[in-house]
C-alpha positions as CSV (number, residue, x, y, z in Angstrom):
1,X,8.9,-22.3,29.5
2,X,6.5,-23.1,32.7
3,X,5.1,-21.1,35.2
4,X,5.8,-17.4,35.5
5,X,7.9,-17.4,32.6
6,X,5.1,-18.5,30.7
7,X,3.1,-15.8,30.9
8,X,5.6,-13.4,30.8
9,X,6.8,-14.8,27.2
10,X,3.2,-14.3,26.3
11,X,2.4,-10.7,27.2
12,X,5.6,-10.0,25.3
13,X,4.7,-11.3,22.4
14,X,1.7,-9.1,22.0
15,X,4.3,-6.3,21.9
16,X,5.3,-4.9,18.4
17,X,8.0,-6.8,17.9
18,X,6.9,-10.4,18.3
19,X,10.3,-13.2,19.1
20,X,10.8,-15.1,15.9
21,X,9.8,-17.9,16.8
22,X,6.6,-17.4,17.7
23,X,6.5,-15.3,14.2
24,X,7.7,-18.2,12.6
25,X,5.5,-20.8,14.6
26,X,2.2,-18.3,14.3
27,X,2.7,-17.9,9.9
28,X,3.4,-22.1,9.7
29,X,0.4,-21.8,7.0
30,X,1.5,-18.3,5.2
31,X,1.4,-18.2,1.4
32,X,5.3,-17.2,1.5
33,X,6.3,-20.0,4.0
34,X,4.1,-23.1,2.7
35,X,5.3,-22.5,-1.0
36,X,2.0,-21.0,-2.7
37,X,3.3,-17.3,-3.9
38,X,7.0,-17.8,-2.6
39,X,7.9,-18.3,-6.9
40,X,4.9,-16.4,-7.9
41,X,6.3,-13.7,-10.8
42,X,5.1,-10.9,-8.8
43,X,6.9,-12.0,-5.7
44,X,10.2,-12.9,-7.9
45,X,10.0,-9.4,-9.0
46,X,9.8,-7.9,-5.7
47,X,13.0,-9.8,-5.4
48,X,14.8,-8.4,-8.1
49,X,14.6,-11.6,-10.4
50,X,13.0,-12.0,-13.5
51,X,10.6,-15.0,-14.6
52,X,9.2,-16.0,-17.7
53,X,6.0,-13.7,-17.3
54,X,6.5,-10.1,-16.6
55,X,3.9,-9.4,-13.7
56,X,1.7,-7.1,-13.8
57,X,-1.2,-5.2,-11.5
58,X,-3.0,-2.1,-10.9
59,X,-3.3,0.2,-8.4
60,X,-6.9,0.6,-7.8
61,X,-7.3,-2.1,-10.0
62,X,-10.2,-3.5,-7.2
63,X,-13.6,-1.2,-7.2
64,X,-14.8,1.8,-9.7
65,X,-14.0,0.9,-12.6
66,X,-16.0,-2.9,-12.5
67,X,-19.7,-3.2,-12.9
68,X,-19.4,-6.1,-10.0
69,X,-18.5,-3.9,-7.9
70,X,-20.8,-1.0,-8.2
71,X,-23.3,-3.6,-7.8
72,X,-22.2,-4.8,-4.5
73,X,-22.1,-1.5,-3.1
74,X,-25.3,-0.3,-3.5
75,X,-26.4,1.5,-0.5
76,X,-23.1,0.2,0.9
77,X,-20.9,3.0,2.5
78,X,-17.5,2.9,1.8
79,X,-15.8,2.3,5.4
80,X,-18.7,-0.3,6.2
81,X,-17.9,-2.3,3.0
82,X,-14.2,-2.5,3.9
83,X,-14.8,-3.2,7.2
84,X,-17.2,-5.7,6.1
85,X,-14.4,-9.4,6.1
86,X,-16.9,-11.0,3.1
87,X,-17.6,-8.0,0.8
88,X,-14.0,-6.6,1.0
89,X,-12.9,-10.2,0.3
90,X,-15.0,-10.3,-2.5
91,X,-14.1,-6.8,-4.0
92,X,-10.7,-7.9,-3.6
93,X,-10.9,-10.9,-6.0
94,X,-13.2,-9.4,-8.7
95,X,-10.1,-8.0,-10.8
96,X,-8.3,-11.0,-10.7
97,X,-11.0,-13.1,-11.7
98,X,-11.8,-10.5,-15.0
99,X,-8.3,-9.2,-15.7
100,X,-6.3,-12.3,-14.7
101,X,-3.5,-10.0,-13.1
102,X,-0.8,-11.2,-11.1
103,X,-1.3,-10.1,-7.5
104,X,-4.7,-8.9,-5.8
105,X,-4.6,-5.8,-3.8
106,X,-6.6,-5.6,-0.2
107,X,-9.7,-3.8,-0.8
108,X,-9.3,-1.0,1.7
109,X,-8.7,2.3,2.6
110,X,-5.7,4.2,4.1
111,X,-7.7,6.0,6.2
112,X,-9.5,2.6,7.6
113,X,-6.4,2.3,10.4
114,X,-7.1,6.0,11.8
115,X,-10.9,4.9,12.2
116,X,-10.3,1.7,14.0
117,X,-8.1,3.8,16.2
118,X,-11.0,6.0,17.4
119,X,-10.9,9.1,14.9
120,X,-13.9,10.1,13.7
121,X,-13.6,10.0,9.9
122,X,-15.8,8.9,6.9
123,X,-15.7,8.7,3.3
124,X,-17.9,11.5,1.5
125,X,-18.5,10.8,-2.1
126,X,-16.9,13.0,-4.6
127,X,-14.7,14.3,-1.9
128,X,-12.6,11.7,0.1
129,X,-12.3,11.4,3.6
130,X,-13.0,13.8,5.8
131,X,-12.4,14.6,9.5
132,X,-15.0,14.9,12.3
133,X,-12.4,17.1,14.3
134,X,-9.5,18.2,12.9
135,X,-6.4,17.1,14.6
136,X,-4.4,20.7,15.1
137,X,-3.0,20.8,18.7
138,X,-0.9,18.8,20.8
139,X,-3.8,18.7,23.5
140,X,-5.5,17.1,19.8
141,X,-2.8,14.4,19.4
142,X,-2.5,13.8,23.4
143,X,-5.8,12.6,23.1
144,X,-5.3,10.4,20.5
145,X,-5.7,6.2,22.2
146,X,-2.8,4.3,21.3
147,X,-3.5,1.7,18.9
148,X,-4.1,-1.5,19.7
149,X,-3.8,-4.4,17.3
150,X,-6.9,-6.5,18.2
151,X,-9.0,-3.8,16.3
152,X,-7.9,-5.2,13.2
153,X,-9.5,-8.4,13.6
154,X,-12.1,-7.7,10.5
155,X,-9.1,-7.0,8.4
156,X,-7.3,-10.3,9.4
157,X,-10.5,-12.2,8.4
158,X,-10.7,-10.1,5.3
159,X,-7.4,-10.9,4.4
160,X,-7.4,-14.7,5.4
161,X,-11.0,-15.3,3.1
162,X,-9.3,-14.0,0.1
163,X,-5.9,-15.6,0.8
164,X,-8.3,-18.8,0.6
165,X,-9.2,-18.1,-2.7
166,X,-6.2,-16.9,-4.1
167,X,-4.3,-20.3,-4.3
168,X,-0.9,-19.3,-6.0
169,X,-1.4,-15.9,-6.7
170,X,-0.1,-13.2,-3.9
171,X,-1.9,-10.6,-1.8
172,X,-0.6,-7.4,-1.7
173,X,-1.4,-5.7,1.6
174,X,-1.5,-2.1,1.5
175,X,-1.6,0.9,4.3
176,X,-1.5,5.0,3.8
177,X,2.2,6.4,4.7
178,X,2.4,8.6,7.7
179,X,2.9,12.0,6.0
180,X,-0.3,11.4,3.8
181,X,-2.7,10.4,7.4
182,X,-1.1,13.2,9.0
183,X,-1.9,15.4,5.9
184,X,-5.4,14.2,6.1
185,X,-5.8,14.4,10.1
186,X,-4.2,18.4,10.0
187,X,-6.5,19.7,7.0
188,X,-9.9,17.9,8.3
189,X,-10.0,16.5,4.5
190,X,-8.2,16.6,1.2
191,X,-6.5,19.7,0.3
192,X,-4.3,20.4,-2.9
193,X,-1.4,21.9,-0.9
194,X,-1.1,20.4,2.4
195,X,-0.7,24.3,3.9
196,X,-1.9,23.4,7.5
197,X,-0.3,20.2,8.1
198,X,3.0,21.8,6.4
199,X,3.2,24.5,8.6
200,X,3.0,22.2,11.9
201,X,5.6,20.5,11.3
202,X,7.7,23.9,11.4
203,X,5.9,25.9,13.9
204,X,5.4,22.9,16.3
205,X,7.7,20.4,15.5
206,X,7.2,18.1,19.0
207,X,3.5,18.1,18.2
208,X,4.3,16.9,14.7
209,X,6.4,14.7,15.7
210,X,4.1,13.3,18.2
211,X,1.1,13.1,15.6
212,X,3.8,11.1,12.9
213,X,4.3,8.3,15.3
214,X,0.7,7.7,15.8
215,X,-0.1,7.4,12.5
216,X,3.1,5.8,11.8
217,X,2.0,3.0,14.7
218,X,-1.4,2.9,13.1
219,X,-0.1,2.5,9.4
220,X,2.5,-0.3,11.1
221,X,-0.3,-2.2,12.8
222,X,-2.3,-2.2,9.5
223,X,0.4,-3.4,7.7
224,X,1.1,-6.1,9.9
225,X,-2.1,-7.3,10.6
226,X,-2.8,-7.8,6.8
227,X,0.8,-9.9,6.4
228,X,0.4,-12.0,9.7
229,X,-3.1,-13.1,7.9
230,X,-1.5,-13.8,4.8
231,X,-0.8,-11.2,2.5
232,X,2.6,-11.7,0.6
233,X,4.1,-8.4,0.2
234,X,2.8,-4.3,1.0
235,X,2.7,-1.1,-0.5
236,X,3.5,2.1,1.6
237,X,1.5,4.6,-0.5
238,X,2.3,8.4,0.2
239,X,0.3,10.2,-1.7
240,X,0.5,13.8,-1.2
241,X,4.5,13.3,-0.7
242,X,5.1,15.3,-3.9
243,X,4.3,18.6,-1.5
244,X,7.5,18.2,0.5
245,X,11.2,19.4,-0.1
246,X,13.8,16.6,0.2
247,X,15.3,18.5,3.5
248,X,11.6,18.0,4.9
249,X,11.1,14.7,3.8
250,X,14.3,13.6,5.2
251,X,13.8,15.1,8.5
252,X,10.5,15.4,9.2
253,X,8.7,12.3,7.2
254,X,10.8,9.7,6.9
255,X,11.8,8.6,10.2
256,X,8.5,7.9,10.7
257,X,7.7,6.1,8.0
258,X,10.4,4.2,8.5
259,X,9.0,3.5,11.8
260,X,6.0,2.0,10.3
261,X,7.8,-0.5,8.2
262,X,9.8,-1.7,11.2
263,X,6.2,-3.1,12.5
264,X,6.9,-5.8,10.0
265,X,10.5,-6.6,11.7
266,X,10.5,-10.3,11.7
267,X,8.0,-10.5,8.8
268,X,10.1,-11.9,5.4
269,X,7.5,-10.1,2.8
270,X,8.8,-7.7,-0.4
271,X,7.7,-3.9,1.0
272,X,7.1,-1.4,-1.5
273,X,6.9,2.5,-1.6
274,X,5.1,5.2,-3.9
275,X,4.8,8.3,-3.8
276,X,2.6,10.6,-6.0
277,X,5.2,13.8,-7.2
278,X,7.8,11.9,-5.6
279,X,10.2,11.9,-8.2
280,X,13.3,14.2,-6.4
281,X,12.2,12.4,-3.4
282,X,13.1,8.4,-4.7
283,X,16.1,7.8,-3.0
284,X,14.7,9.1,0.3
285,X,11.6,7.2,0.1
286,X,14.0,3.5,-0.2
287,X,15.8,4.4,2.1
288,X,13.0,4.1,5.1
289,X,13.2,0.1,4.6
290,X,11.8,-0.6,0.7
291,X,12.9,-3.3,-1.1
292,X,11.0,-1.6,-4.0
293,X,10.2,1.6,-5.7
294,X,6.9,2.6,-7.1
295,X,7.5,5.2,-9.6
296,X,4.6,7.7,-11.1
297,X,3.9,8.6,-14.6
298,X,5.8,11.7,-14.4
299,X,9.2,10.5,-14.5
300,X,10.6,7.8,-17.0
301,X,11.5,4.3,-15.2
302,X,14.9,4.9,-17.0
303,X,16.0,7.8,-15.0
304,X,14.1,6.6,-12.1
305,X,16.6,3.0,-12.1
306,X,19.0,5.3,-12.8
307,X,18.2,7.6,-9.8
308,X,18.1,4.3,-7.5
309,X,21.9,3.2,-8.7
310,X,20.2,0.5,-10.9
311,X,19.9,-1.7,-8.1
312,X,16.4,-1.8,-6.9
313,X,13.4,-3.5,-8.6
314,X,10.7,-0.8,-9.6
315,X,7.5,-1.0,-10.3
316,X,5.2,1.4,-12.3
317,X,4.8,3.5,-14.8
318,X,1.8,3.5,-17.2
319,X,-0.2,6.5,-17.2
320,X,-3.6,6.4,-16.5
321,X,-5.2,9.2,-18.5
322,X,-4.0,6.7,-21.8
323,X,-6.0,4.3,-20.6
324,X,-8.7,6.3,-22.2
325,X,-6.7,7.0,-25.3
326,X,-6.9,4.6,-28.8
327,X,-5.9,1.3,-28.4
328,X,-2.8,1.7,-30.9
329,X,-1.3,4.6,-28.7
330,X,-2.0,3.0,-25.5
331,X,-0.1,-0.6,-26.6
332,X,2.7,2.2,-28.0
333,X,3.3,3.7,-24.4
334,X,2.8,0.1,-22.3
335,X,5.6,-1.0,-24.6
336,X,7.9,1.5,-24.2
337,X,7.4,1.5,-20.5
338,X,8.5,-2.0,-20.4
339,X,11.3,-1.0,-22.8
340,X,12.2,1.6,-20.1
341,X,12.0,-0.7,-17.6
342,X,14.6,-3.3,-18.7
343,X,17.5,-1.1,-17.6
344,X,16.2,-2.2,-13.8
345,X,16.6,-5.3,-11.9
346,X,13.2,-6.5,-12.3
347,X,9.7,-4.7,-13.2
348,X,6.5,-5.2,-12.1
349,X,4.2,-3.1,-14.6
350,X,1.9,-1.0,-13.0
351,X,0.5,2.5,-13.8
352,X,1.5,5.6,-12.4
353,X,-1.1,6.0,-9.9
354,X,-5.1,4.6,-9.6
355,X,-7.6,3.1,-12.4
356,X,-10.0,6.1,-13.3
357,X,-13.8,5.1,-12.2
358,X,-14.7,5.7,-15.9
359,X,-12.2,3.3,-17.8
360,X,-13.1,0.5,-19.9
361,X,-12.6,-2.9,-17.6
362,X,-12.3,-4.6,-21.0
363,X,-9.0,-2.6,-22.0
364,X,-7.7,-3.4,-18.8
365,X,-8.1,-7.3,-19.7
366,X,-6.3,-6.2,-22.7
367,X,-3.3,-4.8,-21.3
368,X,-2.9,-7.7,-19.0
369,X,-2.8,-10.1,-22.1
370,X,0.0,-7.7,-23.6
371,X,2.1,-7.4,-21.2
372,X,2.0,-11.1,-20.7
373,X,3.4,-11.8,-23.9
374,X,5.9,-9.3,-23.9
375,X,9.4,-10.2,-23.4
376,X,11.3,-9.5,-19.8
């Protein structure tokens, strides 16, 4: 192309939806395209194939529970440290190093997108993030900027510095799934029920459906930034999804997170969902675009393959209060959640939701090595 038609290919390339072959031409180095994590157990998984070594990793597996960690973030505020390329990095790879899992996890928060998009937002400890203005109007959401991708930049770096270091083992990036930002933005903070932001979504349902696609755009951009740098497979994580009926799910959530998955069109990487609660909700939440379900403690993986027509690869279950819990009556439960999890495809053990700041890092190390040596 020359001239005019230069330029123009250019501008639309910064556009969502990139042409393939400046996708393909732009990720030449990518983990998944130069062969590091393409045969990776984890990614094989994802795929619905099963290797020698049943994977393994843990939500929230980077962070409170690690000595390292606490160290590095003395006096360290949460949003600065992940928006900080070196330290994130570094969080990122401290539970590989110790636990020798199968996949690192981006060292981030959900809410990180919303504040590189202009919200005013921060992290208060012992609470979670929490809102400098409440978004609650649609003269709120009209003044919310439209997101634009450069912001991401210290994320790309992040992600690049620990792809670096990661060799053969994949990077999972990771991004907050639209109801569960929208949840956040209504309320001002966290909330057990989710009563504000579910009643806008009834009483206004152009505002909400406004609000979804910004967040949708922002979780999309997120997401794609952290797989264009080199992460080898994401997890939508909608956490407060357990507070919605199917019929709203259906109709008011997931056309929106679908459209946050479609910022990876063009992007070949395994996408996963959870939900928290989501159990009645599992068919709903793969429907959006997963290639994997996340599955809580809550419901067995059995009924959960069963659920999914025994065709999806899931990943989950182990609860995390038994991390706490004897060591006999922990191995007990991680073994029968690998039982349960034969019926599907492929497994990739997990636990049901996040590592509580108080549990042992050594026992973590331990479950690693047993799960290692038991059979697919």
């Amino acid at each position: 192309m020359v001239d005019g038609r230069a330029d123009k290919h250019a501008l639309q390339c910064r556009t969502r939806f990139a042409c393939l072959s400046c996708i393909r031409a732009s990720l030449a180095n990518h983990p998944m395209i130069d062969g590091r994590t393409q045969d990776s157990p984890l990614i094989r998984a994802y795929r619905g194939q099963r290797a020698d070594t049943l994977p393994v990793w843990f939500m929230r597996q980077a962070g409170r529970s690690l000595p390292e960690y606490r160290a590095l973030r003395t006096d360290v505020a949460m949003l600065d440290a992940c928006l900080d390329p070196a330290l994130a990095s570094e969080i990122t790879l401290q539970p590989v190093r110790r636990h020798g899992v199968d996949a690192g996890i981006l060292f981030s928060d959900i809410v990180v997108p919303v504040k590189l998009g202009g919200v005013g937002v921060e992290i208060v400890p012992g609470r979670g993030p929490v809102l400098e203005h409440p978004i609650r109007s649609a003269s709120d959401v009209a003044a919310l900027r439209p997101i634009d991708p450069d912001v991401f930049s210290p994320i790309r770096e992040a992600v690049a510095l620990t792809v670096a270091e990661l060799g053969s083992t994949p990077l999972i990036g990771f991004a907050g799934a639209p109801f569960t930002l929208a949840a956040y933005l209504v309320e001002g903070g966290p909330s057990r029920d989710h009563l504000r932001a579910r009643t806008l979504m009834h009483s206004d349902p152009h505002t909400w459906a406004a609000l979804m696609n910004w967040v949708a755009d922002a979780s999309g951009e997120f997401l794609r930034a952290q797989v264009e740098a080199g992460a080898s497979a994401v997890q939508l994580f909608d956490s407060w999804a357990g507070s919605l009926s199917v019929e709203d799910y259906v109709r008011r959530v997931a056309p929106h997170s679908r459209r946050a998955l479609d910022h990876l069109r063009g992007l070949d990487v395994p996408k996963v969902h959870f939900g928290v609660g989501a159990g009645d909700l599992l068919e709903a939440m793969y429907g959006v675009g997963a290639d994997v379900m996340g599955v809580d403690w809550r419901m067995p993986l059995s009924e959960a393959n069963r659920r999914l027509g025994g065709r999806t690869p899931i990943q989950g279950n182990i609860d995390p209060a038994l991390l706490a819990a004897p060591w006999p009556v922990l191995e007990a439960h991680v073994r029968a959640v690998v039982d349960a999890g034969r019926a599907a495809p492929a497994h990739v053990v997990n636990l049901g939701h996040g590592v509580p700041p108080d549990t042992d890092p050594d026992t973590l190390t331990r479950l690693v090595e047993l799960v290692h040596s038991l059979p697919q």
